[in-house]
C-alpha positions in Angstrom: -3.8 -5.6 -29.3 -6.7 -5.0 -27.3 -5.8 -4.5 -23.2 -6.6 -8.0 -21.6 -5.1 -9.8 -24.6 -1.7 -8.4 -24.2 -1.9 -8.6 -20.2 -2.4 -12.4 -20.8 0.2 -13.3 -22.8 2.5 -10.6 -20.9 2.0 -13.1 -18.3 2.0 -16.3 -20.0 5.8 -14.8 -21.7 7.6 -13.4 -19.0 7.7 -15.2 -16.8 8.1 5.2 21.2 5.7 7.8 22.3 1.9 8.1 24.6 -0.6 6.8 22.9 -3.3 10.0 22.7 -7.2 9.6 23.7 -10.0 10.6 20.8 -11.2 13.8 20.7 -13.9 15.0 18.4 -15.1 18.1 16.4 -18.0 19.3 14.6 -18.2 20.3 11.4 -20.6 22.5 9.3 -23.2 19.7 9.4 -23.0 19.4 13.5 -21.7 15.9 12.3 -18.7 14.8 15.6 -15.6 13.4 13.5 -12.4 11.8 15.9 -9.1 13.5 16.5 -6.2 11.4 16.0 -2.8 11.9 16.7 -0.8 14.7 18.8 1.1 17.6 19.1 2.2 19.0 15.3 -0.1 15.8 14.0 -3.2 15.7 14.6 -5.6 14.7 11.7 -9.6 14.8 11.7 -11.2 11.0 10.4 -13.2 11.3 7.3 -14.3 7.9 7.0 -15.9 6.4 4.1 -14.2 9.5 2.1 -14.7 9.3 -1.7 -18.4 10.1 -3.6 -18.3 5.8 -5.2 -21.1 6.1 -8.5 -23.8 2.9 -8.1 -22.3 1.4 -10.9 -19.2 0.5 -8.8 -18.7 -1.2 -5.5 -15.7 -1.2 -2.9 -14.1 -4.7 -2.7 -10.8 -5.0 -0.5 -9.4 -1.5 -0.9 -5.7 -2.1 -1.0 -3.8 0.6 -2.7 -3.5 4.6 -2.8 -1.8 7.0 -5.0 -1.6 10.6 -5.4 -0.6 12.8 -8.5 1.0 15.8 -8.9 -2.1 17.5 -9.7 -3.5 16.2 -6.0 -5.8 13.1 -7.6 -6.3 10.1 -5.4 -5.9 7.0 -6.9 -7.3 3.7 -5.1 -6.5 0.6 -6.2 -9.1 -1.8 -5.3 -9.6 -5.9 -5.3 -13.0 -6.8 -7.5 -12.7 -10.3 -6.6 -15.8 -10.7 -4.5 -18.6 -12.1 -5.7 -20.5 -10.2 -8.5 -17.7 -7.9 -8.7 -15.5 -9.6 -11.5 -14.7 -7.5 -14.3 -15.2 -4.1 -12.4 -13.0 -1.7 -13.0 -10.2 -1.9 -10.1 -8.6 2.0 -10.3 -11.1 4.7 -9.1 -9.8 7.9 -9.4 -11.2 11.1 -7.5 -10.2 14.8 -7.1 -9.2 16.4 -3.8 -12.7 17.0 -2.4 -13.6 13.3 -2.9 -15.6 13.3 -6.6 -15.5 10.9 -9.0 -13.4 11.4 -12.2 -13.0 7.8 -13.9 -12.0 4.7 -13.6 -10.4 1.8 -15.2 -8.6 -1.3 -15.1 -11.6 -4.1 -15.7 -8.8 -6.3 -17.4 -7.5 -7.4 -14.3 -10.4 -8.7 -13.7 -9.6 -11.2 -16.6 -8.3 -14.0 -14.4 -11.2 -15.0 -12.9 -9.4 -14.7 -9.4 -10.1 -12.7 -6.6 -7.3 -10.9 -4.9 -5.9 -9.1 -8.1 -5.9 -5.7 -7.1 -2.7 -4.7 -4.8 0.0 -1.8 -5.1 -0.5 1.3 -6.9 2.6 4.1 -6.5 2.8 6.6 -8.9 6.4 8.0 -10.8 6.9 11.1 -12.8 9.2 10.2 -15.7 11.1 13.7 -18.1 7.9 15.7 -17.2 5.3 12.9 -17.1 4.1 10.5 -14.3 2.9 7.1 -14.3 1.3 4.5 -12.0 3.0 1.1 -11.4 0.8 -1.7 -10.1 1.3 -4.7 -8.9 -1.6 -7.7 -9.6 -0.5 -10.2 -7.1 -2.5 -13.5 -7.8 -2.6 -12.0 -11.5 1.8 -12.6 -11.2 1.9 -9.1 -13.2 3.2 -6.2 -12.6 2.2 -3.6 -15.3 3.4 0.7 -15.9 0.4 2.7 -17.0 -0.3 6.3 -18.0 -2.6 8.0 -15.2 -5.8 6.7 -17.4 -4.2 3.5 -17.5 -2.8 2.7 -21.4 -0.3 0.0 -20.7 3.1 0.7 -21.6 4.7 -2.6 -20.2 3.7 -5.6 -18.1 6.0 -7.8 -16.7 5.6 -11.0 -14.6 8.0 -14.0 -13.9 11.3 -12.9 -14.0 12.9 -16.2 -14.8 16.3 -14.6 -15.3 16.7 -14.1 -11.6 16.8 -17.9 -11.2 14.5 -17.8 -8.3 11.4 -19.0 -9.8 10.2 -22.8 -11.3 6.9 -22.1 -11.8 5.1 -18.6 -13.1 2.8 -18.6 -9.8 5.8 -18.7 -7.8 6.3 -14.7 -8.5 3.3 -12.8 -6.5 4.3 -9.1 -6.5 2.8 -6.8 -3.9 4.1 -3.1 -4.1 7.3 -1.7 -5.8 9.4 1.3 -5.0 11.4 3.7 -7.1 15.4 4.3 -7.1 16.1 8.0 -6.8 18.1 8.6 -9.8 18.8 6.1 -12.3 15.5 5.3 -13.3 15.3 1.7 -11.8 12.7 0.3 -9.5 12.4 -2.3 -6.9 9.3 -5.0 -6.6 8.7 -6.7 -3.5 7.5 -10.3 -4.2 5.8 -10.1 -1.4 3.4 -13.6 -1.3 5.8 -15.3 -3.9 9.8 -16.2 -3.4 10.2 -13.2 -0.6 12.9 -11.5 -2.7 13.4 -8.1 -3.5 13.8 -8.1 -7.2 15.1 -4.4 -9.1 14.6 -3.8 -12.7 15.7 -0.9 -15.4 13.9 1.9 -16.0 12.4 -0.3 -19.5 11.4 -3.1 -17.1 14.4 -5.3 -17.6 16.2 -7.4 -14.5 19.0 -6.3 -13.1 19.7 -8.4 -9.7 17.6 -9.3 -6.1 18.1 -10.3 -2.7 15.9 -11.5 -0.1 14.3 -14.3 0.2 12.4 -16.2 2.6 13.8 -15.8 6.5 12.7 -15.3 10.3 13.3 -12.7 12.6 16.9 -14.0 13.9 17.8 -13.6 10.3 18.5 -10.1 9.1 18.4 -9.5 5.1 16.1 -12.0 4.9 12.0 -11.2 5.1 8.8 -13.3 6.4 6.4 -11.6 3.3 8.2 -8.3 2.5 5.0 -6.6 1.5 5.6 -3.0 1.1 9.2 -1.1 0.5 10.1 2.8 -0.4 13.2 4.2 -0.8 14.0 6.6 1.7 15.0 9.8 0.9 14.8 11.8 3.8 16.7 14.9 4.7 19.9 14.8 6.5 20.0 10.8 5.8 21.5 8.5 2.9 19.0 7.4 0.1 18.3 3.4 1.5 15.8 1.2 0.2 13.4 0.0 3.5 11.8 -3.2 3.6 8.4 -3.9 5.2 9.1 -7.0 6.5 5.6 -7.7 7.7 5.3 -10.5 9.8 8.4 -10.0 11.1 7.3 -7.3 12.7 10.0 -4.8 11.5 11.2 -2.6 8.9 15.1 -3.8 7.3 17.3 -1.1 5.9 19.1 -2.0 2.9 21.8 0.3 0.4 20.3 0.8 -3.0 22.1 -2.1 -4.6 20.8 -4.5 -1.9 23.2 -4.8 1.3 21.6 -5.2 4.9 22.3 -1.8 6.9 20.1 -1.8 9.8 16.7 -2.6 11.3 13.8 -0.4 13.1 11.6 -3.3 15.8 8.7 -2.7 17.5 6.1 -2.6 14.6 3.5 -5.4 14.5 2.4 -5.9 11.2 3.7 -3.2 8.6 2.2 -2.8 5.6 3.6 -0.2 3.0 5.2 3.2 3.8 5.0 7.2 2.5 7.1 9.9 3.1 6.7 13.3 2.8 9.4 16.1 4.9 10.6 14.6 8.0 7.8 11.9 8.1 7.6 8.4 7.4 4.0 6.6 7.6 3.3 3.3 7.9 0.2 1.7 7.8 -0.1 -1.4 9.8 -2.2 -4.3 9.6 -3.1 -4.9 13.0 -5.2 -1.6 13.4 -3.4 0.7 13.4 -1.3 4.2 11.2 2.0 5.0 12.6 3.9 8.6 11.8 7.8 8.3 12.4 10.2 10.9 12.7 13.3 11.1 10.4 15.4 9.1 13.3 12.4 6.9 12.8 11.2 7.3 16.4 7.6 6.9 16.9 5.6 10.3 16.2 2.3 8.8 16.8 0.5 5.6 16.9 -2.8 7.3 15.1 -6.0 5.4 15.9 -4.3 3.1 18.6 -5.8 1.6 21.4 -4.5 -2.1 22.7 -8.1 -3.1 24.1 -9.9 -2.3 19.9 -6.5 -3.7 18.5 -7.7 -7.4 20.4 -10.8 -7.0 19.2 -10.1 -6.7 15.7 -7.4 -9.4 16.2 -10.2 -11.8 17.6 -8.0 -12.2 20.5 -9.8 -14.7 22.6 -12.3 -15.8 20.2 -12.3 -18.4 17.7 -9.6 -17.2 15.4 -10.0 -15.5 12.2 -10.1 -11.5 11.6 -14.3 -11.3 12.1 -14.2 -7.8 12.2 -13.1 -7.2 8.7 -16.8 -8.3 7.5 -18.8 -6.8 10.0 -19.1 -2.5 9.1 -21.7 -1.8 12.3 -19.0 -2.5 14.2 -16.5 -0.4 13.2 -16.0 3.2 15.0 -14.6 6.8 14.2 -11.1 7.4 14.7 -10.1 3.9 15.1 -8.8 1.8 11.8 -9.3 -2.4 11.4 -6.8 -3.4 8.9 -4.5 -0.3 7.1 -3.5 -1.8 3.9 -1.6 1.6 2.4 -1.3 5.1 3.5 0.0 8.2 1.4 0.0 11.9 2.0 -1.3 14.2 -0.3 0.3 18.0 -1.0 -1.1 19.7 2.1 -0.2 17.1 4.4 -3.0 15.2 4.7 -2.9 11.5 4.5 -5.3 8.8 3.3 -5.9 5.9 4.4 -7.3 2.4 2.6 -8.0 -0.5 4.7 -7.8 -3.9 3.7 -11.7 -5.2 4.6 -14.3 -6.9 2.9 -16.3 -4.3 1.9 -13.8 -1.3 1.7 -12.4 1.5 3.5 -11.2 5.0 2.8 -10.6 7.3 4.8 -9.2 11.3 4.4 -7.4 12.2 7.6 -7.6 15.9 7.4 -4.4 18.1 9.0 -5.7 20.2 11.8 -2.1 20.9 13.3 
């Protein structure tokens, strides 16, 4: 069964810190590139990272992924006009060139906001990438050149869903040791749903909530299980317009909360760091206390002007490149770090974003 076919009827079955000032340097061109960050983090801004061939164009770059081997994986909406049927993974080696792509099945729906969350899982020796296809209700495992080994959509077991287009899965995250995996339903029901290592349902929690109302989520949008030294493996909850990030045990039960974040997106770890890319404009690095390291790119006075605070409404910005500057970021969809610390960046605009932040410190 040829790709698309058996993605349709898959779908059709199952149903606190200073905030630093830019600095630049040159490099071998004499080109200036912004310094963000301080102290032991500071990263130089490749914007616009990642040598695209003319036979594919950026949509709404949403999702980032890197392998063992140090290939970056972006997972990008083709909805926009003329796009359908493009493929939606680019993949690209660590100094930005082209190496394939794939994933023009997606495009099957004749929708426009199917790609989302791409994380990648090595399983006895081998990895593979789980995506999420939010308006496309799938969730699907792939090899890294993206032969489908399961898709999955409405999990009607849970007894949360009446209808298939209730489930809208955003981003998933990966137990540490017995195999499982969490999805975020992150547009749909609001629940955190986990499944066996085959794809089969095992139990959620969640649902739809507001701020006063811990262990429950106003679009739970990203999630990663966080392993960090010196702290028990917890599953944390991007609870995105609640502004916050919810702490749960690995079988589901509300521990604690980290506030102050405006509009969290997805997270990475790598050491003693956590990253969180955030909607409103802007990456933040926390420690493994998860105090703020860094706000990178932050400044209050560009964060209102990609909010269109005091102008009509509606985020303008996110269709207007010439406006954009070095150094500062308009809408961080998903961050990860690669090997050598560096992190990339993939922002959620109309014309796509990528951007390398290279290490300096």
């Amino acid at each position: 069964m040829k790709r698309r076919a058996f993605l349709q009827s898959a779908a059709v079955a199952a149903s606190t810190v200073a905030f630093p000032s830019l600095l630049c340097a040159a490099d071998k061109s004499g080109t200036k590139r912004a310094l963000v960050g301080t102290g032991e983090h500071i990263y130089e801004c490749h914007h616009g990272w990642g040598e695209l061939p003319s036979h594919l164009k950026w949509g709404e770059t949403h999702g980032v992924a890197v392998d063992a081997q140090g290939f970056i994986y972006i997972k990008n909406n083709t909805g926009p006009s003329g796009l359908r049927h493009q493929d939606c993974i680019v993949v690209f080696d660590p100094n930005g060139k082209f190496v394939r792509s794939f994933g023009d099945e997606y495009s099957a729906y004749n929708i426009h906001t199917v790609g989302h969350g791409i994380d990648i899982r090595k399983e006895g020796g081998t990895e593979y990438l789980y995506l999420t296809h939010t308006w496309a209700n799938l969730v699907t495992k792939t090899t890294l050149d993206g032969e489908i080994v399961w898709a999955l959509s409405t999990p009607w077991e849970s007894g949360v869903y009446k209808d298939r287009k209730e489930f809208i899965p955003t981003n998933v995250a990966f137990h540490p040791t017995d195999g499982s995996f969490y999805i975020a339903d992150g547009y749909g029901s609001g629940h955190i749903l986990r499944f066996d290592a085959n794809g089969k349902y095992l139990s959620n929690f969640g649902g739809r909530g507001g701020a006063d109302q811990h262990g429950k989520f106003s679009t739970p949008h990203g999630l990663w299980v966080d392993t960090r030294p010196g702290r028990d493996p917890m599953l944390c909850i991007c609870d995105r317009a609640n502004a916050r990030l919810e702490y749960f045990t690995l079988d589901g039960t509300y521990v604690s909360t980290v506030s102050g974040l405006s509009y969290p997106a997805h997270l990475d770890i790598r050491g003693d760091v956590m990253v969180c890319p955030d909607l409103h404009a802007r990456v933040t690095l926390f420690d493994k206390d998860n105090r703020v390291i860094s706000h990178l790119g932050y400044d209050q006075a560009w964060t209102d002007r990609v909010l269109n605070k005091g102008g009509q409404g509606g985020f303008v910005m996110r269709t207007q490149p010439k406006t954009w500057e070095d150094g500062r970021f308009i809408h961080p969809h998903d961050a990860c770090f690669d090997r050598d610390g560096n992190l990339f960046v993939v922002e959620w605009v109309s014309v796509g974003r990528v951007s390398k932040l290279r290490k300096v410190s």
